[in-house]
C-alpha positions as CSV (number, residue, x, y, z in Angstrom):
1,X,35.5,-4.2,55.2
2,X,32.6,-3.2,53.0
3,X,32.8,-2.2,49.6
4,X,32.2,1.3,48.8
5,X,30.2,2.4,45.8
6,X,31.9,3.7,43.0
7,X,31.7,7.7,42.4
8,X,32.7,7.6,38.9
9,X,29.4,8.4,37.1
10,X,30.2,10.3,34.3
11,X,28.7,13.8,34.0
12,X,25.4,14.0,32.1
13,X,26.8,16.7,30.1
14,X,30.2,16.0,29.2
15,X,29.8,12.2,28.6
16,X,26.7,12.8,25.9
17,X,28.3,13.2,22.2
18,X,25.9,12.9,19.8
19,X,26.9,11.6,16.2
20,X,26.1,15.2,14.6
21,X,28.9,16.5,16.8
22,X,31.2,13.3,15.9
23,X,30.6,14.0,12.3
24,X,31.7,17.1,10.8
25,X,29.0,19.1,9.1
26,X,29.9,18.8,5.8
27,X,29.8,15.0,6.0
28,X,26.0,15.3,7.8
29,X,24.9,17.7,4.6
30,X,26.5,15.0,2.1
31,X,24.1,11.9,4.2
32,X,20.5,14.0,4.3
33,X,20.9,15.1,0.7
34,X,21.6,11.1,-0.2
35,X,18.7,10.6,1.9
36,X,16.2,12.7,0.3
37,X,17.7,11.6,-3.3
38,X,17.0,8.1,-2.3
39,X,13.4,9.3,-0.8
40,X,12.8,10.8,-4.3
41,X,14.1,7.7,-6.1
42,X,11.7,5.8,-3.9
43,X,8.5,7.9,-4.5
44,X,9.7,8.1,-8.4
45,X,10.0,3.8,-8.6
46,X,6.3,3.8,-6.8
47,X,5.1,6.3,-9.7
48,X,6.1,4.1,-12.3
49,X,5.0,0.8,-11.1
50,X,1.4,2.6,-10.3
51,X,1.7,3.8,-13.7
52,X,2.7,0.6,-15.4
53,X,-0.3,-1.0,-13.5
54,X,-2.8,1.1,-14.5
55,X,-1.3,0.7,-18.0
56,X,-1.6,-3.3,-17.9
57,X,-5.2,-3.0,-16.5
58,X,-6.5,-0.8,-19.1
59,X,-4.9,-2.9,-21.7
60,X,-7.2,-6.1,-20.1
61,X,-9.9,-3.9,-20.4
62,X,-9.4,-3.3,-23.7
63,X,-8.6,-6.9,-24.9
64,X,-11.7,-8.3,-23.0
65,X,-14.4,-10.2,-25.3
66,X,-17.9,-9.6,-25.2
67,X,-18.5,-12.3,-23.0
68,X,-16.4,-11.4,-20.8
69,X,-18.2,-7.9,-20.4
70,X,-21.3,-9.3,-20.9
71,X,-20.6,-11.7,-17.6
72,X,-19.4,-8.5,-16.0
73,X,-22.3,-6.4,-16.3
74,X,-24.4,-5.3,-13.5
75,X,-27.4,-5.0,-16.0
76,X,-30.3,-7.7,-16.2
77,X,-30.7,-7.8,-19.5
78,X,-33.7,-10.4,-19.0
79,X,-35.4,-7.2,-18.4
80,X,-34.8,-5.4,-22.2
81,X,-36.4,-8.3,-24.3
């Protein structure tokens, strides 16, 4: 006796349920607006820490000594005596 194949494949249509469709609306409103919050809370941290570091480097800047600049410079100053 042979084995016949099995006919129960769901329908394409009927077995598809997506999670909007699980979840009630409400619910999917609440989880996107905590998603953009946390987006914005994202962007708003990576503000900050650019600021902070822009802060710190300008502080170097201004704490540097003269030799310091003075090794930095691009200028020969060989050339001005």
């Amino acid at each position: 006796m042979k084995r016949q194949p099995s006919n129960h494949k769901p329908k394409k249509d009927e077995s598809i349920v997506t999670l909007g469709e699980m979840l009630n609306q409400d619910l999917m409103k609440q989880l996107k607006e905590k998603q953009r919050e946390l987006k914005a809370e994202e962007e708003r941290r990576q503000k900050e820490e650019e600021q902070r570091k822009r802060e710190e480097r300008r502080q170097r800047e201004k704490n540097k000594s003269f030799e310091e600049l003075l090794s930095e410079s691009n200028l020969n100053w060989k050339e001005f005596k």
